[in-house]
C-alpha positions as CSV (number, residue, x, y, z in Angstrom):
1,X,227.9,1.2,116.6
2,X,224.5,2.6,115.2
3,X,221.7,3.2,117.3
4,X,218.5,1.5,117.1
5,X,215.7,1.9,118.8
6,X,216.3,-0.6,121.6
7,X,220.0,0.4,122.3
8,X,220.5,3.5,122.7
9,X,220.8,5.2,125.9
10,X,218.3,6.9,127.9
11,X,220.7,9.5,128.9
12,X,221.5,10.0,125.3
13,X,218.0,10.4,124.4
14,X,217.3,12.6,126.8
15,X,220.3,15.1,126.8
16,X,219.1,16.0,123.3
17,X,216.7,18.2,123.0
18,X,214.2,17.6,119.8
19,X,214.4,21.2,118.9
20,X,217.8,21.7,118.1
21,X,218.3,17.9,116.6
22,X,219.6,19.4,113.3
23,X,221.7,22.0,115.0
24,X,223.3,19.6,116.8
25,X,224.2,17.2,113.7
26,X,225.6,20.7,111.9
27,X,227.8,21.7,115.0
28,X,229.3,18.1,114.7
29,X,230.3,18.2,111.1
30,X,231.6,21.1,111.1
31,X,233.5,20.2,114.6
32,X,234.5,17.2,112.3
33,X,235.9,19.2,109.1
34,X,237.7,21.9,111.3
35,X,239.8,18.6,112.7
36,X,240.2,17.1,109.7
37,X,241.7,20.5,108.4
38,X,244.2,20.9,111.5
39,X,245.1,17.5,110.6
40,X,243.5,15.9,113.7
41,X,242.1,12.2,113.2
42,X,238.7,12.2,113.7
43,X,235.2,10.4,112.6
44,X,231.8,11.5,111.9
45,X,230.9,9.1,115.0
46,X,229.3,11.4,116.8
47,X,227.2,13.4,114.2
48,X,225.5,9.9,113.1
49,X,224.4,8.8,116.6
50,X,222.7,12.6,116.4
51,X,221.4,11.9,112.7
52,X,220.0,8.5,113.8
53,X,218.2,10.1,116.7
54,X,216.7,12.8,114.3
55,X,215.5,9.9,112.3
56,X,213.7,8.1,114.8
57,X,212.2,11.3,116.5
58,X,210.5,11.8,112.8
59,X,209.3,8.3,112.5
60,X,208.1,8.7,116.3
61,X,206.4,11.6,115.3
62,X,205.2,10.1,111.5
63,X,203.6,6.7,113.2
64,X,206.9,4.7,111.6
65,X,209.9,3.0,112.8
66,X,213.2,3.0,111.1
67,X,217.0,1.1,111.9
68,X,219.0,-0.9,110.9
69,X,216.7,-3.4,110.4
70,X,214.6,-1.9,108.2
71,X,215.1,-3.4,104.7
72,X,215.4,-0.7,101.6
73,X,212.9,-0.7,99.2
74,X,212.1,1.8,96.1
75,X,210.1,4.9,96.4
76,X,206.8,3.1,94.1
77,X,206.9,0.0,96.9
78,X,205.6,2.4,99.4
79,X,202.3,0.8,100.9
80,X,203.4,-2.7,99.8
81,X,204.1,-5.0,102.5
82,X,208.2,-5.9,100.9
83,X,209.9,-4.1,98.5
84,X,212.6,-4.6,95.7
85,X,216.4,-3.1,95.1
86,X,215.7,0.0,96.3
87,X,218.2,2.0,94.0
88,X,216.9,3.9,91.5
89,X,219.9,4.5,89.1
90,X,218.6,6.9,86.8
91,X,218.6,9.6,89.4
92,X,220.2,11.3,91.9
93,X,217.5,12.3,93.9
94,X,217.5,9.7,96.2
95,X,220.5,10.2,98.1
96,X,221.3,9.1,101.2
97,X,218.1,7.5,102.2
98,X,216.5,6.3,105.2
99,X,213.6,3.8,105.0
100,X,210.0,3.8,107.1
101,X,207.9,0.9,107.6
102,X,204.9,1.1,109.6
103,X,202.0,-1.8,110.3
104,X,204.2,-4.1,108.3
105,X,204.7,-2.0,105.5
106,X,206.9,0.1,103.4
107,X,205.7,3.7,104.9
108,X,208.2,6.1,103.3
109,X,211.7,6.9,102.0
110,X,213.6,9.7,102.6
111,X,215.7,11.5,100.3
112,X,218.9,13.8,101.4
113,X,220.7,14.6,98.0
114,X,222.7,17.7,97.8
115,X,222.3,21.1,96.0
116,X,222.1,20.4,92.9
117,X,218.5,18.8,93.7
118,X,215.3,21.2,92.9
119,X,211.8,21.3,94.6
120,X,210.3,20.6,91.6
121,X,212.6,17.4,90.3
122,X,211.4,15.8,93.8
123,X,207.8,16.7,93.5
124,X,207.6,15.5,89.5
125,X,210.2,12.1,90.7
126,X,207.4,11.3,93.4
127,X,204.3,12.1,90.5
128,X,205.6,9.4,88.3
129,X,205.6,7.0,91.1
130,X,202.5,7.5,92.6
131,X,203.8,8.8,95.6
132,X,203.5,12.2,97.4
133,X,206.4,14.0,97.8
134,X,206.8,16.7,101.2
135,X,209.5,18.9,101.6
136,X,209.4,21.0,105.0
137,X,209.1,24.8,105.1
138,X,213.1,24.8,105.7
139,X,213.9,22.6,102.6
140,X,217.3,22.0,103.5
141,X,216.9,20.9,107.4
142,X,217.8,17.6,106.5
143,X,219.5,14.6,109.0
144,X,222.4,14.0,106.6
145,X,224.0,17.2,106.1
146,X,221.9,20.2,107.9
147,X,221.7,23.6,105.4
148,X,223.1,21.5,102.7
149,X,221.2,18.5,101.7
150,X,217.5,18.5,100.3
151,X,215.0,16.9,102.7
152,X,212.5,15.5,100.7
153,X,210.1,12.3,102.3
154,X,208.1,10.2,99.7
155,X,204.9,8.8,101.3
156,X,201.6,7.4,100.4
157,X,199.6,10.3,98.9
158,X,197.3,10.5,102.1
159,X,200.1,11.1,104.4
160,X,200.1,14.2,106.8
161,X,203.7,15.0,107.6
162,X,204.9,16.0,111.0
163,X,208.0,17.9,111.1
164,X,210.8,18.1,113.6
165,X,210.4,22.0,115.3
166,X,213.8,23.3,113.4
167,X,212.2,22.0,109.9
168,X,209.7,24.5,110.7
169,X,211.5,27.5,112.2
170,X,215.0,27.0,111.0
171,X,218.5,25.6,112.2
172,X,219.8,27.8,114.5
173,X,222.4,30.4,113.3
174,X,226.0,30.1,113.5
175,X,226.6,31.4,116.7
176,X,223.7,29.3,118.2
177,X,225.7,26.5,116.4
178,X,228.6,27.4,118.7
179,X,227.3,27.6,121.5
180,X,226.1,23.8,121.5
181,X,229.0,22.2,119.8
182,X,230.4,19.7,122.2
183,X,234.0,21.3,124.2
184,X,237.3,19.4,123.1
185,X,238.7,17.6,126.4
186,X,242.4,17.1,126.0
């Protein structure tokens, strides 16, 4: 099941603490891959209940909502009130997106693609759209794959980004990453 706003537990919500969102979502992927690799069947259940939560503590913070029943829509639809087929396919940039709407409207689209990605293909991608591109001081403290993918939100050009506390100070190390990764009940 994927969380929305309206269903997903208080409990949940508040045994998560915003600061170590991202953390948390790395611990559980990387929970997830050592099973896979000792051949133990096993989902990424868990780390997508955490990466929806991460996204709707940023729209909180942003003034937006986001869910499943936010409709996709491209990057140059932002401030529109619907959008088109969101997929751009003459770039990878836009990978793994979550979509923003606030008052009504298409607020903002985030972008999550992977390595190969560069600060400057974002920001140039978001200038020939009319768009503003914001990437957080720790460019890869993204919801999709923590320390891996790009984070990069395309907004209206007046929009003040608020970032979630380990955007700004960093994902905690690996040990830290340990300490919070969920025990294995047998």
């Amino acid at each position: 099941m994927t969380l929305t706003q309206k269903n997903y537990s208080r409990w949940f919500i508040d045994s998560v603490d915003e600061a170590t969102i991202l953390s948390r979502i790395r611990a559980e992927i990387d929970k997830t891959y050592a099973q896979a690799h000792a051949h133990k069947a096993t989902s990424h259940s868990l780390a997508q209940h955490f990466q929806d939560l991460a996204a709707y503590h940023f729209a909180e913070l942003n003034g937006w909502t986001t869910g499943p029943h936010v409709r996709s829509f491209r990057v140059e639809d932002i401030g529109k009130r619907s959008g088109d087929f969101p997929y751009d396919l003459g770039t990878a940039l836009i990978d793994h997106p979550i979509y923003f709407r606030a008052d009504g409207r298409c607020a903002s689209v985030l972008a999550q693609p992977y390595e190969h990605a560069t600060h400057e293909e974002a920001y140039a991608y978001a200038q020939r759209r009319c768009v503003a591109c914001h990437i957080p001081p720790i460019p890869r403290a993204s919801f999709w794959f923590p320390g891996y993918t790009l984070f990069a939100i395309y907004t209206a050009p007046d929009h003040i980004i608020r970032w979630l506390p380990e955007q700004i100070a960093g994902l905690a190390s690996d040990a830290d990453i340990d300490a919070i990764k969920p025990k294995e009940t047998v």
